[in-house]
C-alpha positions as CSV (number, residue, x, y, z in Angstrom):
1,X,57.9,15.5,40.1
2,X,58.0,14.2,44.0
3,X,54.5,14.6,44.5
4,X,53.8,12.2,41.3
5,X,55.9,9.7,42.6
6,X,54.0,9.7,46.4
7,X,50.9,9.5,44.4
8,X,52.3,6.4,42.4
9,X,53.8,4.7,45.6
10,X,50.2,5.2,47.5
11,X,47.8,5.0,45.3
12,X,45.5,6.7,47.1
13,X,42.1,9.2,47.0
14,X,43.4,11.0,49.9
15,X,46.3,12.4,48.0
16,X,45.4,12.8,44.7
17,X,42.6,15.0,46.3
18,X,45.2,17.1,48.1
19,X,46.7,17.4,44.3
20,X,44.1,18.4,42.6
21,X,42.9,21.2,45.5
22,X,46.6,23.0,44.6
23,X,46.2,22.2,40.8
24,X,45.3,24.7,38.7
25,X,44.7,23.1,35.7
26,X,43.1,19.9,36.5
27,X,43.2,18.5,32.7
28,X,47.0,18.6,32.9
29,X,47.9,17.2,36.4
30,X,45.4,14.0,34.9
31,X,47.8,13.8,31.8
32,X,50.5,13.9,33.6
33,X,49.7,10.8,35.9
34,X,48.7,9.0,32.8
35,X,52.0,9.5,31.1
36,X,53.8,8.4,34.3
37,X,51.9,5.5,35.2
38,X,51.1,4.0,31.5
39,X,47.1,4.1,31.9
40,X,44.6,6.0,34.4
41,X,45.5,5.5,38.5
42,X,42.8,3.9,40.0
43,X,39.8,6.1,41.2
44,X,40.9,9.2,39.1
45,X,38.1,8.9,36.8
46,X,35.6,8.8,40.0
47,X,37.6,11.8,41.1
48,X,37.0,13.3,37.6
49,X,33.6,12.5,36.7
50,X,32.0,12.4,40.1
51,X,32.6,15.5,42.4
52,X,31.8,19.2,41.0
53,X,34.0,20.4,43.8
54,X,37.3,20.0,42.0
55,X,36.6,21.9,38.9
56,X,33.9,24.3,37.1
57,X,32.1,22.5,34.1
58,X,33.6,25.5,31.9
59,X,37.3,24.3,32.7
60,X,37.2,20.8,31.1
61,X,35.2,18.8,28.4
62,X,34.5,15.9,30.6
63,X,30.4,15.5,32.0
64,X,30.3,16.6,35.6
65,X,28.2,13.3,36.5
66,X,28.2,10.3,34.6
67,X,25.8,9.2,31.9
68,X,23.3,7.0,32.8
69,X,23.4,3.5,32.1
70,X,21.6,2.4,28.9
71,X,18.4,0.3,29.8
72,X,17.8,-3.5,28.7
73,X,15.1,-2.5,26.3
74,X,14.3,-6.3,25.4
75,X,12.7,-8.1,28.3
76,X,11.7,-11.8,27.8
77,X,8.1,-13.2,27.0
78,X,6.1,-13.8,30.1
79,X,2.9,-15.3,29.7
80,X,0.4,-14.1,31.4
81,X,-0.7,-15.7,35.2
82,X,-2.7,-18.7,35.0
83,X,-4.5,-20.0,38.3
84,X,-3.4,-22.6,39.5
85,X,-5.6,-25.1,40.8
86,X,-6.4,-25.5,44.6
87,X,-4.1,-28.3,45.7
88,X,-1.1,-27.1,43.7
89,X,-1.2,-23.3,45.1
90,X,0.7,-23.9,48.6
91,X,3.2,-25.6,46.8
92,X,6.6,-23.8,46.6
93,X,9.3,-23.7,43.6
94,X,10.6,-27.6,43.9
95,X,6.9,-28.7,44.8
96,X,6.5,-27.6,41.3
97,X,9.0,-28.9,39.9
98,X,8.6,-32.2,41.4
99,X,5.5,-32.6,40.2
100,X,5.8,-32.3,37.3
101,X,8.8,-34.2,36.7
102,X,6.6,-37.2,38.3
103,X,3.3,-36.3,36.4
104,X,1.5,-36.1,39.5
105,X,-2.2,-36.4,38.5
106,X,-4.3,-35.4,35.4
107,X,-2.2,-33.4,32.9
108,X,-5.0,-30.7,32.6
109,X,-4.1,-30.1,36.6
110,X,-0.3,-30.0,36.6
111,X,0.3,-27.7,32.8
112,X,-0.7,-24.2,34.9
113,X,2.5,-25.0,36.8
114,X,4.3,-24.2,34.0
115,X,3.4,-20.7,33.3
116,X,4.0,-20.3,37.0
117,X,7.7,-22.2,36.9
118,X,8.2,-19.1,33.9
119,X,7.0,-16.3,35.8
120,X,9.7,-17.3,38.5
121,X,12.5,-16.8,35.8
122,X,12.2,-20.9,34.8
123,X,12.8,-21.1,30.6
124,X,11.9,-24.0,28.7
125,X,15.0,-25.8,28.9
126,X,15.4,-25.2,32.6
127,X,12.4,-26.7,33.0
128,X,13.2,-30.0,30.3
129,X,16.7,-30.7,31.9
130,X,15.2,-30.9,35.9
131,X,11.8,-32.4,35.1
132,X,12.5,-34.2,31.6
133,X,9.5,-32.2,30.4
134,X,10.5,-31.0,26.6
135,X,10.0,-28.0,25.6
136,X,7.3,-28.9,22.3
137,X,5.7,-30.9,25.4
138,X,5.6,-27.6,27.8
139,X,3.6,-26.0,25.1
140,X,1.2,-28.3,23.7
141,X,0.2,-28.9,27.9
142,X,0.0,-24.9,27.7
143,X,-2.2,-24.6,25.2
144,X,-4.3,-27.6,25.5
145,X,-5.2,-27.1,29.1
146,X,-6.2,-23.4,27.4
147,X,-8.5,-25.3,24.7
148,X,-9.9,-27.4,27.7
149,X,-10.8,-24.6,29.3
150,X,-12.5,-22.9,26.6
151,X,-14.6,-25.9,26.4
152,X,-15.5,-26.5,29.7
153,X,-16.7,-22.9,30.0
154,X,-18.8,-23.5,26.5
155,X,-20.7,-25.9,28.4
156,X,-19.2,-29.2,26.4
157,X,-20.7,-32.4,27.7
158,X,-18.6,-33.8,31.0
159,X,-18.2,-37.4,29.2
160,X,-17.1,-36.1,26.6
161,X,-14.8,-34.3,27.9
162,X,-13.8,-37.3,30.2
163,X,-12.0,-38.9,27.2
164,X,-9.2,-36.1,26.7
165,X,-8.2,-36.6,30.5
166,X,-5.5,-38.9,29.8
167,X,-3.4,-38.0,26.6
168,X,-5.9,-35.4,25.6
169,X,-3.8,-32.6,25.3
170,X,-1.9,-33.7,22.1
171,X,-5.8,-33.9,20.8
172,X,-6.9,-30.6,21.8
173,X,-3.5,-28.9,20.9
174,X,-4.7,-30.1,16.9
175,X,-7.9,-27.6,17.8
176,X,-6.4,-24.7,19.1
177,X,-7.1,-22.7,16.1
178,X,-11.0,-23.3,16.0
179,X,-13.4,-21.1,17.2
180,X,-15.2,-22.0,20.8
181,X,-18.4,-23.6,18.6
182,X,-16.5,-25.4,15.8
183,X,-14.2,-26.9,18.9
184,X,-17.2,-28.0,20.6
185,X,-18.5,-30.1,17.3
186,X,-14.8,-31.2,16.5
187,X,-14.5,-32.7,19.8
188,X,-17.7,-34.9,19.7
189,X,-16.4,-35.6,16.2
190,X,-12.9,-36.9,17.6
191,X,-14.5,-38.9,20.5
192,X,-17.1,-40.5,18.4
193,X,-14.9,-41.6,15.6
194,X,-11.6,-41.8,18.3
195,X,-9.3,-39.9,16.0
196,X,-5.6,-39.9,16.6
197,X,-3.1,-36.6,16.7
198,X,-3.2,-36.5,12.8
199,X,-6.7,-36.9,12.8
200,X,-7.5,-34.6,14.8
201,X,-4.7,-32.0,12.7
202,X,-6.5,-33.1,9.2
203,X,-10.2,-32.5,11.0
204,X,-9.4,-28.9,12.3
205,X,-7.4,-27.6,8.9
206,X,-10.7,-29.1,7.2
207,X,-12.8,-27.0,9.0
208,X,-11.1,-23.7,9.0
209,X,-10.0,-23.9,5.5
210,X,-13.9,-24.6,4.1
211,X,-15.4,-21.3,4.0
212,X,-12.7,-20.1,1.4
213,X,-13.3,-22.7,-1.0
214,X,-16.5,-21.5,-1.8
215,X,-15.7,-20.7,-5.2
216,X,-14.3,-24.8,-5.7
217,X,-16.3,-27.4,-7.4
218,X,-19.2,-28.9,-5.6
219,X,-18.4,-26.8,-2.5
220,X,-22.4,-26.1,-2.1
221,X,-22.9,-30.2,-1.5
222,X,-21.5,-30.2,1.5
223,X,-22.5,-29.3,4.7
224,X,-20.3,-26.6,6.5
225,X,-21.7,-27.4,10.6
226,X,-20.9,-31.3,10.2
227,X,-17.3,-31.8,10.5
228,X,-17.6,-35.0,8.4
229,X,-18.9,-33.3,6.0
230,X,-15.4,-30.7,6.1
231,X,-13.4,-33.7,6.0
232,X,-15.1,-35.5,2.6
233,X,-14.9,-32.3,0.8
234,X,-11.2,-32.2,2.0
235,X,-10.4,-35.2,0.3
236,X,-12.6,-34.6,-2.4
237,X,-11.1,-31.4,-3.1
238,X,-7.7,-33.0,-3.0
239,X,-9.3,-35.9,-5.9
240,X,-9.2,-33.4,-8.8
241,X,-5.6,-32.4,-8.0
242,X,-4.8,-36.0,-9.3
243,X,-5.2,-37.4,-13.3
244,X,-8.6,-39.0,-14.2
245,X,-8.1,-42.2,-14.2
246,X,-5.3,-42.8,-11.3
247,X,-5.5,-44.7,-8.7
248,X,-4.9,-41.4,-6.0
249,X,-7.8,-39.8,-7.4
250,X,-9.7,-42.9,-6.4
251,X,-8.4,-43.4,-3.0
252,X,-8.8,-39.9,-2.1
253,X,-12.7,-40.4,-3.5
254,X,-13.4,-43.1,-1.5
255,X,-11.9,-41.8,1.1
256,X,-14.1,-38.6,0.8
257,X,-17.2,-40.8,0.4
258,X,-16.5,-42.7,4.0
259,X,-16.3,-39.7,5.7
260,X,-19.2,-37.6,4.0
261,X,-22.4,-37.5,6.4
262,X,-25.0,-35.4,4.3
263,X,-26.8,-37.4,1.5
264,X,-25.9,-34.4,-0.9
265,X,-22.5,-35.1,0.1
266,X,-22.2,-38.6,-0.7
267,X,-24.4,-38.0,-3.9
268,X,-21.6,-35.6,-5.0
269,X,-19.1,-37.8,-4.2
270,X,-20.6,-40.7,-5.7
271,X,-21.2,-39.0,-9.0
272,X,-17.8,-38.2,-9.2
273,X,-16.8,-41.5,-8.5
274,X,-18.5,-42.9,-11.4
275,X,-16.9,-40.2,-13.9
276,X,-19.9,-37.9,-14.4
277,X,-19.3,-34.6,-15.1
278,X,-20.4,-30.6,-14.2
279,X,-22.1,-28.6,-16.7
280,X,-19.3,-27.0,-18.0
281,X,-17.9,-30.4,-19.0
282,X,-20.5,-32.1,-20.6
283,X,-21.2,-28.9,-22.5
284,X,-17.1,-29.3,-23.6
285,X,-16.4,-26.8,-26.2
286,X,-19.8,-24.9,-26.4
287,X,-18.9,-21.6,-26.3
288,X,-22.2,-20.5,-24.9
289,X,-21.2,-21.9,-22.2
290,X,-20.6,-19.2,-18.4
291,X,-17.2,-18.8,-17.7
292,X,-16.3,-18.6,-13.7
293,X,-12.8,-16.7,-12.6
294,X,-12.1,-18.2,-9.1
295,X,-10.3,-15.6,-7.0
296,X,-8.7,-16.7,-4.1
297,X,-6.9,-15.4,-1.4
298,X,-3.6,-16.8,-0.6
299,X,-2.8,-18.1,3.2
300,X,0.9,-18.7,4.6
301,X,1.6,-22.2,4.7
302,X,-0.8,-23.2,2.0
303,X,1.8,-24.2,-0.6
304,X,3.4,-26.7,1.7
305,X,0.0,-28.0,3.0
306,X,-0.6,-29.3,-1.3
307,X,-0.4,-32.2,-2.0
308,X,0.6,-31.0,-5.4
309,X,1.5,-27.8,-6.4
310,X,2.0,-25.7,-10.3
311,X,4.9,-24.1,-11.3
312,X,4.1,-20.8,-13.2
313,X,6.7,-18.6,-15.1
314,X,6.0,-14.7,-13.7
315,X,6.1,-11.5,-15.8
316,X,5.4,-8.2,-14.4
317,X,3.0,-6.5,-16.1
318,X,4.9,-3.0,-16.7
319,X,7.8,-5.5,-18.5
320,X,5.0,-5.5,-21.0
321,X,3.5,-7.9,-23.9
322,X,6.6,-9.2,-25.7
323,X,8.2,-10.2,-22.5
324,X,5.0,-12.4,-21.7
325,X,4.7,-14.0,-25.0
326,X,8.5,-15.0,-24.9
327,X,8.5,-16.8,-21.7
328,X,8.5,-20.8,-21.5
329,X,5.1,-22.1,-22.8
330,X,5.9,-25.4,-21.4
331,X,7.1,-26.8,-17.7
332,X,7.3,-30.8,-17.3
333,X,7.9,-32.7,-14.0
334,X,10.0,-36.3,-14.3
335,X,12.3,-38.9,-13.1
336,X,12.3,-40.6,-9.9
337,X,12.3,-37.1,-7.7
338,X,9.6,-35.1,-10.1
339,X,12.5,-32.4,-11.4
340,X,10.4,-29.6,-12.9
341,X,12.3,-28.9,-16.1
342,X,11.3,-25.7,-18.7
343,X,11.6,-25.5,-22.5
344,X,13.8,-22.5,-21.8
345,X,15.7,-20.5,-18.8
346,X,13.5,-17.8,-16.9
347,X,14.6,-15.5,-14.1
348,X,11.4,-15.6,-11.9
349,X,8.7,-18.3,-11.0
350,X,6.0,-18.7,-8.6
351,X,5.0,-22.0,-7.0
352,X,0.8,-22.4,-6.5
353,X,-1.5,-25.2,-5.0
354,X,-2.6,-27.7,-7.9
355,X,-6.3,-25.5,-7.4
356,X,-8.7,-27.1,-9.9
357,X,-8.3,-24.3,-12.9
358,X,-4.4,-24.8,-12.5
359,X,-4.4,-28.7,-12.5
360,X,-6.2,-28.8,-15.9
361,X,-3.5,-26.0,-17.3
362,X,-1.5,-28.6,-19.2
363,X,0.9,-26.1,-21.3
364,X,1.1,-22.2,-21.9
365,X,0.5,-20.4,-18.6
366,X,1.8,-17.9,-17.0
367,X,1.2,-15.5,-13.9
368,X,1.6,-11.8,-14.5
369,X,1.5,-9.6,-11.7
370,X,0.1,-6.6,-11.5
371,X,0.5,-3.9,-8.5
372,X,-2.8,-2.5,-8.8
373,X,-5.8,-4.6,-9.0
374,X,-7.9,-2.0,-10.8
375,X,-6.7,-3.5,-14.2
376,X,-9.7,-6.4,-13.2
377,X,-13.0,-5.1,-13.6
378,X,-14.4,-5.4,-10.0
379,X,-16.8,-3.0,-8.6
380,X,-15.8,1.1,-7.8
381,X,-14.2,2.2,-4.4
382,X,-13.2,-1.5,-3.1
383,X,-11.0,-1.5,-0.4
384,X,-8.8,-4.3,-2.2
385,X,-8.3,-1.9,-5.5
386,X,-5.0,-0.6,-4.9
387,X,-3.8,-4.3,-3.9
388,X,-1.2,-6.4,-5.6
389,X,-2.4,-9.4,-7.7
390,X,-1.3,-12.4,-9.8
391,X,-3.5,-13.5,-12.9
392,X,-3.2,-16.1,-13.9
393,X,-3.5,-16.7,-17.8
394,X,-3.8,-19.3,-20.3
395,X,-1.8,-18.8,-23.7
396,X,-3.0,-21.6,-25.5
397,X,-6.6,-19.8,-25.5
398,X,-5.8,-16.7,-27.4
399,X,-9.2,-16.6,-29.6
400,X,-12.2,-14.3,-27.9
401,X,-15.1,-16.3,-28.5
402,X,-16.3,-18.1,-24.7
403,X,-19.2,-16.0,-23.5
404,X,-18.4,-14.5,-20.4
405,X,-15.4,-15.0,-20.3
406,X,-11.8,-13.0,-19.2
407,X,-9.1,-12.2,-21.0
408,X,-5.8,-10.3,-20.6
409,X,-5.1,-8.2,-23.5
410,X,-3.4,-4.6,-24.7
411,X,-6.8,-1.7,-24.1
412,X,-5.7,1.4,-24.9
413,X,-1.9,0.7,-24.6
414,X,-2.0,-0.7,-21.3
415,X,-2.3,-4.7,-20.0
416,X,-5.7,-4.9,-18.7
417,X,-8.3,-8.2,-17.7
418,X,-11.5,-7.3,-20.1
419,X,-14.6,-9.1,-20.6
420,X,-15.7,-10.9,-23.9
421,X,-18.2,-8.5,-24.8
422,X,-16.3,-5.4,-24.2
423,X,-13.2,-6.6,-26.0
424,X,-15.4,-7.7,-29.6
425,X,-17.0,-4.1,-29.6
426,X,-13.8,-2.8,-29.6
427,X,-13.3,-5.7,-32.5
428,X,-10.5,-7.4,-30.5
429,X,-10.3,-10.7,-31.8
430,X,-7.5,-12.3,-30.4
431,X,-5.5,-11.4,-27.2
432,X,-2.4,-12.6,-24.7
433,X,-4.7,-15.8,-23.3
434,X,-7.8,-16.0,-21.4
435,X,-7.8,-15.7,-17.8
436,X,-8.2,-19.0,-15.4
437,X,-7.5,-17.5,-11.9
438,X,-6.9,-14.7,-10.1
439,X,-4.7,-14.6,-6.9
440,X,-4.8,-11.9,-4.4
441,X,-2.5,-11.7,-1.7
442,X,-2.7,-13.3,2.0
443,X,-5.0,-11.4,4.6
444,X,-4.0,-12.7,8.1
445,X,-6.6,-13.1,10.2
446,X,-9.0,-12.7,7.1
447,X,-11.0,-15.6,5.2
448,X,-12.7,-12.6,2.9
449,X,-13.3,-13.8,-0.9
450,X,-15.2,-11.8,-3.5
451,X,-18.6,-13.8,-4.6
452,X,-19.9,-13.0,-8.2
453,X,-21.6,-10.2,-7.5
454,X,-18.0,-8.2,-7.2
455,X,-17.4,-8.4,-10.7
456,X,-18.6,-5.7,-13.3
């Protein structure tokens, strides 16, 4: 074992290449210097793994070259280049960075130097801790130099524009999500009535949340191209999610009414002000009276955007009719932090926006899913058949007698939402509850709601 211990003393390539040339088994001279020296000499796996000279492949399990390394397959988010503008661009990486930690000129000028400090390896906090520039700041300059843009290329007039250079970018942040023509109108809007931040937040969720309302009370009175007019039926949507009399329901009116700007508008407003009522209302329990089923598409974030909000004990459908009639008929909200307490214990419950239909449920609903939405009578080879849904149903209305009208009941074994007329020719008198609402799933990127010409 002399030549181990010359190896051990010298540590070296040299000889341990001179070994392994006389070696005839390779695998064994390597086990050996392991056993003698407690672990692997250093540079014997290079010798091993890295020279086909020593050894055929056929002679040893071990790879004749070694794997490759993995790759980093997640690379960080760069945003892409923004130009920068003309007196920044000879500037080099503290340039930058000084400038911006001194807010040297308009902040419209300096926020493309952020994009530019992250393309050079720069992260948010980098950037916060040497310039003091937070990171929620960072992006709201990002993106509201990216509105300003968009409006300046749209043409927007120059004095308008004028009043967002100092402090506008918190304002046009609030508008990123409008199109280029709504932003134009919501601008002149904010300058002309100087809304703050949350003004400016309230204005563009008004606007982009007014097309799918269509199917709520008095939506036709108000004008969709005058953001004022987005804004009153915002507030006056938000009135009937409050008790008649009480004092929110009021302030929310009035509120509406300040802000409407078409005469139909205000007129609306007005008569609900003074406690007159729709068609529907003043007709009370006349059963000839048309029965509407708002459907309505769900959007992430709405529930937390309420200002009141239903809770709705949930039975699937396949769990079938007794399950539905034994859940809890009623759910109360008390005390000084509005605890929702039920008549009973249920496993599963769904929390909805206090829509119109659902803030005048006072006791016996429930939502039962269904997978597949061709249990409602909608119109053949719809894409949104095969979709899942929530109806929403009324217990305390078991009795088929409204014209029109939509209930969920047991057709031919099976839970299905029927009309009136079909279900007394088929002498159904009296079913689960009638239908109120009807609750598709969200659709991002979608505003799509079915008019009254979807339905059978």
């Amino acid at each position: 074992m002399g030549f181990l211990q010359v190896i051990f003393e010298r540590d070296s390539k040299t000889v341990i290449k001179k070994l392994l040339s006389n070696a005839p088994n390779i695998l064994e001279i390597s086990s050996m210097i392991r056993e003698k020296s407690g672990g692997p000499l250093p540079g014997e796996d290079a010798l091993l793994y890295s020279s086909n000279s020593f050894w055929d492949k056929e002679d040893h399990p071990y790879p004749a070259n070694p794997p490759p390394q993995q790759q980093q397959l997640y690379q960080p988010f760069r945003p892409p280049p923004s130009p920068l503008p003309p007196k920044f661009r000879s500037l080099d990486i503290p340039g930058r960075l000084e400038v911006l930690a001194n807010r040297l000129g308009l902040w419209f000028e300096y926020a493309p130097l952020i994009p530019s400090l992250y393309r050079e390896g720069f992260t948010p906090p980098s950037i916060e801790e040497i310039t003091g520039v937070s990171g929620v700041e960072q992006n709201r300059l990002i993106v509201g130099s990216q509105v300003r843009d968009s409006l300046v290329q749209s043409n927007t007039d120059e004095e308008l524009m004028s009043f967002f250079d100092t402090g506008g970018a918190e304002l046009l942040y609030e508008i990123r999500l409008l199109s280029a023509s709504q932003r134009a109108e919501a601008v002149r809007y904010i300058v002309e009535n100087r809304l703050d931040a949350k003004g400016a937040q309230d204005l563009a969720r008004a606007i982009k949340d007014f097309p799918r309302r269509q199917m709520d009370k008095g939506w036709s009175r108000f004008d969709y191209g005058l953001p004022g007019d987005c804004l009153s039926f915002m507030y006056y949507r938000q009135s009937r999610e409050h008790r008649n009399p009480s004092e929110e329901r009021t302030a929310a009116l009035n509120q509406a009414l300040e802000l409407a700007v078409s005469e139909s508008a205000r007129n609306e407003v007005l008569r609900e002000l003074e406690g007159g009522k729709d068609e529907t209302e003043e007709k009370g329990d006349d059963l000839g009276a048309p029965v509407r089923v708002p459907v309505v598409t769900m959007h992430s974030g709405e529930v937390a955007e309420a200002s009141s909000v239903v809770f709705l004990p949930v039975c699937k459908a396949e769990e079938g009719v007794e399950l539905i009639l034994e859940a809890p008929f009623e759910c109360r909200s008390g005390g000084d932090f509005g605890v929702v307490e039920a008549e009973k214990e249920w496993k599963r419950w769904v929390v909805l926006p206090g829509w119109e239909p659902l803030a005048r449920l006072k006791e016996g609903g429930i939502a039962v899913v269904f997978n597949d939405a061709s249990v409602i009578p909608w119109k053949a080879n719809r894409w949104y058949m095969e979709e899942a849904i929530i109806v929403v149903t009324d217990r305390s209305r078991k009795e088929v007698e409204l014209d029109g009208a939509f209930y969920l009941a047991m057709v031919d074994g099976a839970l299905k939402v029927d009309r009136e007329s079909e279900l007394k020719e088929m002498g159904v008198k009296e079913c689960i509850g009638t239908v109120i609402l009807v609750v598709r799933p969200p659709k991002y990127g979608t505003s799509d709601q079915l008019s009254d010409e979807d339905w059978e």
